[in-house]
C-alpha positions in Angstrom: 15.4 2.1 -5.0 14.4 5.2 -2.8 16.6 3.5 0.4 19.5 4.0 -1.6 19.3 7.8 -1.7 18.8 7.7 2.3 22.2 8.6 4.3 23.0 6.8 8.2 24.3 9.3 10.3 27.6 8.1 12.5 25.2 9.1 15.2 22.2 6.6 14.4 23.3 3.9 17.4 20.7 1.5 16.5 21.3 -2.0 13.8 22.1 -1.7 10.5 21.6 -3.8 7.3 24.8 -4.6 5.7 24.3 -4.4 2.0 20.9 -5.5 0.8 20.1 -8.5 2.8 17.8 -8.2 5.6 19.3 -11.2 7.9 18.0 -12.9 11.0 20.6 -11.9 13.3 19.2 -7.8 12.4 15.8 -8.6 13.1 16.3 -9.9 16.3 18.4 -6.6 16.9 15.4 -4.7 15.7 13.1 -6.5 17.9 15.3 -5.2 21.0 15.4 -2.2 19.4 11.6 -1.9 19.6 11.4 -3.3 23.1 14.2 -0.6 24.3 11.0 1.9 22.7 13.2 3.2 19.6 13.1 3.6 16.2 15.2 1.5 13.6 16.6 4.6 11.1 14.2 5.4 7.9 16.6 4.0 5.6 15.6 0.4 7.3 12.5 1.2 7.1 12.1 2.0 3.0 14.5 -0.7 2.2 12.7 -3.3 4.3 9.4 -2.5 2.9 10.7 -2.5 -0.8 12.4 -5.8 0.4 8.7 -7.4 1.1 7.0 -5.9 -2.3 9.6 -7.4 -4.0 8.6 -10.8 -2.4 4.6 -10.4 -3.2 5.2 -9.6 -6.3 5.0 -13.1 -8.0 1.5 -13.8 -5.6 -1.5 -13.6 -6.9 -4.5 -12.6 -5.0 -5.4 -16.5 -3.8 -1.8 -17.5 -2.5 -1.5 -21.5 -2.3 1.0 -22.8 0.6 1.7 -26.6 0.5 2.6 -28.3 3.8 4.7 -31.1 3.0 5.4 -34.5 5.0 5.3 -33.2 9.2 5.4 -29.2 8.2 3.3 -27.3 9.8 1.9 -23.7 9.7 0.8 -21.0 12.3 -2.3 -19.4 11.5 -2.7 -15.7 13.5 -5.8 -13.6 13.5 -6.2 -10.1 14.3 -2.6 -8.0 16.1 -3.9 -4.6 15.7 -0.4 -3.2 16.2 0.1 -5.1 19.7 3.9 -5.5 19.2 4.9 -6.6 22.6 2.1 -9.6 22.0 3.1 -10.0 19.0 6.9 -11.2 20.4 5.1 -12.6 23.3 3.4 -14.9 20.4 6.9 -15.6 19.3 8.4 -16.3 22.2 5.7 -19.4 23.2 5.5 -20.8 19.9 9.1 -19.9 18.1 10.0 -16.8 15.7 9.1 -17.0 12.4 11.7 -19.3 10.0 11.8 -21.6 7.0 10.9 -24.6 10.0 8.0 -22.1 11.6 6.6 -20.7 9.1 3.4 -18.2 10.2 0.4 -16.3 8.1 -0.9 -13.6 9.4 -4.6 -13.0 8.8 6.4 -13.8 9.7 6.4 -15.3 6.6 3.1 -15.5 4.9 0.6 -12.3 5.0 -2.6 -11.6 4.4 -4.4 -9.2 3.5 -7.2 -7.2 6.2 -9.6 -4.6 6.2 -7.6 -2.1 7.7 -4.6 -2.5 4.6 -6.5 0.3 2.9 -5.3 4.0 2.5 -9.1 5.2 4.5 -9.0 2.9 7.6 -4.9 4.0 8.0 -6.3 7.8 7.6 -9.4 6.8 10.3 -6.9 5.2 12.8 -4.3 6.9 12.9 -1.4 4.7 11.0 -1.0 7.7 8.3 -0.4 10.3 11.0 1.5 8.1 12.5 4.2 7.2 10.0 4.1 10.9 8.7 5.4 12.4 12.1 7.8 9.6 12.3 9.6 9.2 9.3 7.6 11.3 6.4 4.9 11.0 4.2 6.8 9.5 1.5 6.9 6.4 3.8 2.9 6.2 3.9 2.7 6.1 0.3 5.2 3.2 -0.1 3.2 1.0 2.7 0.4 1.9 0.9 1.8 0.2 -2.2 2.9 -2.5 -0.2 -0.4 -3.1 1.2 -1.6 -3.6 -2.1 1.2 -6.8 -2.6 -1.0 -8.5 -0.2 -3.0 -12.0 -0.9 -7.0 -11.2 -0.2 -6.6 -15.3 0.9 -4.9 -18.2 1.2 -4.9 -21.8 0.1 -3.5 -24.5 2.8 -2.9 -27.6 1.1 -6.2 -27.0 -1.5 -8.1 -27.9 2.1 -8.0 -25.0 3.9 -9.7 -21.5 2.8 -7.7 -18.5 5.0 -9.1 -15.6 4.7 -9.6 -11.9 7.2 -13.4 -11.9 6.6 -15.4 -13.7 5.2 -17.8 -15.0 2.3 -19.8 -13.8 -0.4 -22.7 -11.7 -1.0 -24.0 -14.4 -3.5 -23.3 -18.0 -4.3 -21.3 -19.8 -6.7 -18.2 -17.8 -6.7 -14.7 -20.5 -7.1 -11.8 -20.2 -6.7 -10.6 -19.6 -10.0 -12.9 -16.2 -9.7 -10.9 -15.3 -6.5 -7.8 -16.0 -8.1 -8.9 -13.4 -11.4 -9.9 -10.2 -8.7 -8.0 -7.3 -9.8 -6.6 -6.6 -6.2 -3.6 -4.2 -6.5 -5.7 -1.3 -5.6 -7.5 -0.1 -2.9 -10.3 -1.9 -1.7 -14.1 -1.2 -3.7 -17.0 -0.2 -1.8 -18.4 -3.9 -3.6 -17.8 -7.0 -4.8 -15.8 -10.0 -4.4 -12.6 -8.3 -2.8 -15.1 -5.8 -0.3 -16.6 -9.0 0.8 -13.4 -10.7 1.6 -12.4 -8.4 3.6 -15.4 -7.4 5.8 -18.4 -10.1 6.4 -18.6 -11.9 9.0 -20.9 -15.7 9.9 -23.6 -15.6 11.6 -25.4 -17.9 13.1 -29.0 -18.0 11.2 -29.1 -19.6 8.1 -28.9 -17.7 4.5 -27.8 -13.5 4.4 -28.2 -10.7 6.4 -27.1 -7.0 6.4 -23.7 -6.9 7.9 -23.9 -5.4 11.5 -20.8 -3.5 10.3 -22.5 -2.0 7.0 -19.7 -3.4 5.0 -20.0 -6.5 3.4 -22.5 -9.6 4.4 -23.4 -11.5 7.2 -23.7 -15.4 6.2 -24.9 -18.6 7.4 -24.1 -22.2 7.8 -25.8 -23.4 4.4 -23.8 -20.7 2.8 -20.8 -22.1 4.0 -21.2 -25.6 3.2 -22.0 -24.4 -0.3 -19.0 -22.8 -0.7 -16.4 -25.8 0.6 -18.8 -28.5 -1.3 -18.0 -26.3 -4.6 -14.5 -26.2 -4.0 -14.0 -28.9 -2.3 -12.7 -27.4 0.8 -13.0 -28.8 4.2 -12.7 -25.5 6.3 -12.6 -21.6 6.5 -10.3 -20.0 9.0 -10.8 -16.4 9.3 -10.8 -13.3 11.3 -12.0 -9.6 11.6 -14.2 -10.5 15.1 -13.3 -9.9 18.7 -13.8 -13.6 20.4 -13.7 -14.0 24.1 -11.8 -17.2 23.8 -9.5 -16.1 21.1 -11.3 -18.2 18.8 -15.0 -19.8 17.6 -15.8 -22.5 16.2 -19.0 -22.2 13.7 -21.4 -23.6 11.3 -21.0 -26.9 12.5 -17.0 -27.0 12.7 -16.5 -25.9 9.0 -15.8 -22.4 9.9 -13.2 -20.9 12.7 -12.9 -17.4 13.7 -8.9 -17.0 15.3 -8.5 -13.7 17.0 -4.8 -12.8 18.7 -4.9 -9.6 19.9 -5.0 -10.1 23.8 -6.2 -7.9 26.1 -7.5 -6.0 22.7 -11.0 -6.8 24.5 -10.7 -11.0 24.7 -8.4 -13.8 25.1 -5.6 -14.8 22.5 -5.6 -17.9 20.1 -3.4 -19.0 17.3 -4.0 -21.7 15.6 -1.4 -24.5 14.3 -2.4 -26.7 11.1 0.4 -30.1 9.9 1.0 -31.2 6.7 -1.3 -34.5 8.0 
């Protein structure tokens, strides 16, 4: 393991693992690390990352969490890199634990648009994590990225996913589950449209406004649940002014919690019941 190889100065003043166990008591050193506006050393970094590959490894691409009796789950929509909302998030609903569990759209995680090796050269993420700790760093979130579900499966009820639906009908779960996703996202198919489309309000397919993936409708929804036998999508990858949207006759709900990113800032909390 690459962390292994990576010395700690007697100068570096910040928290340190001891041995290989990431605990809770060092991430909440970290997080007042971060808030005091420095860096936790590279080492940390690497063996941190390594840490949560090692975790996705046995997920497939269509993760299934089951809630059981008065369990509950967070569902978060878009951060973009807002880390002092992110804690704020944290601090009104509880840090992340066995008891408060979160997915991100922190204990579950999915995967987004901008996991891809292009978007994180386009906005700045690669330079980024070059300057600060090297370019061997970008390549091993770039593998890490790849660990990431394209969706999630609450209770077999509750279809979570960052974009959206299909570009043509009839696609189960089973399919979902089969996508080849440790790689970087296509410029097609089932993982490109997960990933980018968005509802719309009209009926049937459009072009996406984006020009990645598909903009769907209500009937293509209901299709989709009724073949599945889902009861609702949760998704994200849209700015709402609210923090949230409720569509296509309550089967479909946009969460967004990035605030002041350009609207308001919604989570939303699901129970076992």
């Amino acid at each position: 393991m690459i962390y292994f190889f990576v010395e700690v100065e007697d100068s570096y003043l910040g928290p340190r693992i001891d041995g290989d166990i990431v605990t809770s008591d060092f991430v909440m050193e970290m997080v007042q690390h971060f808030k005091n506006q420095r860096m936790i050393h590279k080492r940390y970094i690497y063996q941190i990352v390594t840490k949560a590959m090692k975790i996705f490894q046995p997920v497939t691409s269509l993760a299934s969490i089951s809630l059981v009796d008065d369990a509950h789950i967070t569902v978060c929509g878009d951060i973009h890199g807002q880390f002092y909302d992110l804690i704020h998030i944290f601090e009104l609903n509880g840090f992340p634990s066995k008891e408060n569990p979160y997915l991100f759209n922190a204990i579950y995680l999915a995967r987004g648009n901008h996991e891809s090796d292009g978007l994180n050269e386009s906005f700045g993420f690669h330079r980024e994590v070059s300057y600060k700790v090297g370019e061997q760093c970008v390549e091993l979130f770039s593998q890490a990225f790849c660990f990431l579900p394209l969706a999630h499966l609450i209770n077999d009820q509750f279809f979570v996913v960052h974009g959206g639906l299909f570009t043509h009908d009839g696609v189960k779960l089973s399919e979902i589950r089969d996508i080849n996703w440790f790689c970087q996202p296509p410029d097609e198919g089932l993982m490109f449209d997960l990933l980018w489309s968005d509802p719309q309000t009209s009926l049937g397919r459009a072009p996406s406004k984006r020009g990645c993936g598909v903009m769907f409708g209500e009937d293509v929804t209901t299709k989709f649940l009724t073949d599945n036998n889902l009861k609702l999508i949760i998704r994200s990858h849209e700015v709402k002014d609210d923090g949230f949207e409720v569509m296509h006759h309550g089967q479909l709900i946009t969460v967004f919690s990035a605030p002041n990113y350009c609207g308001g800032v919604t989570v939303m909390v699901l129970s076992s019941d």
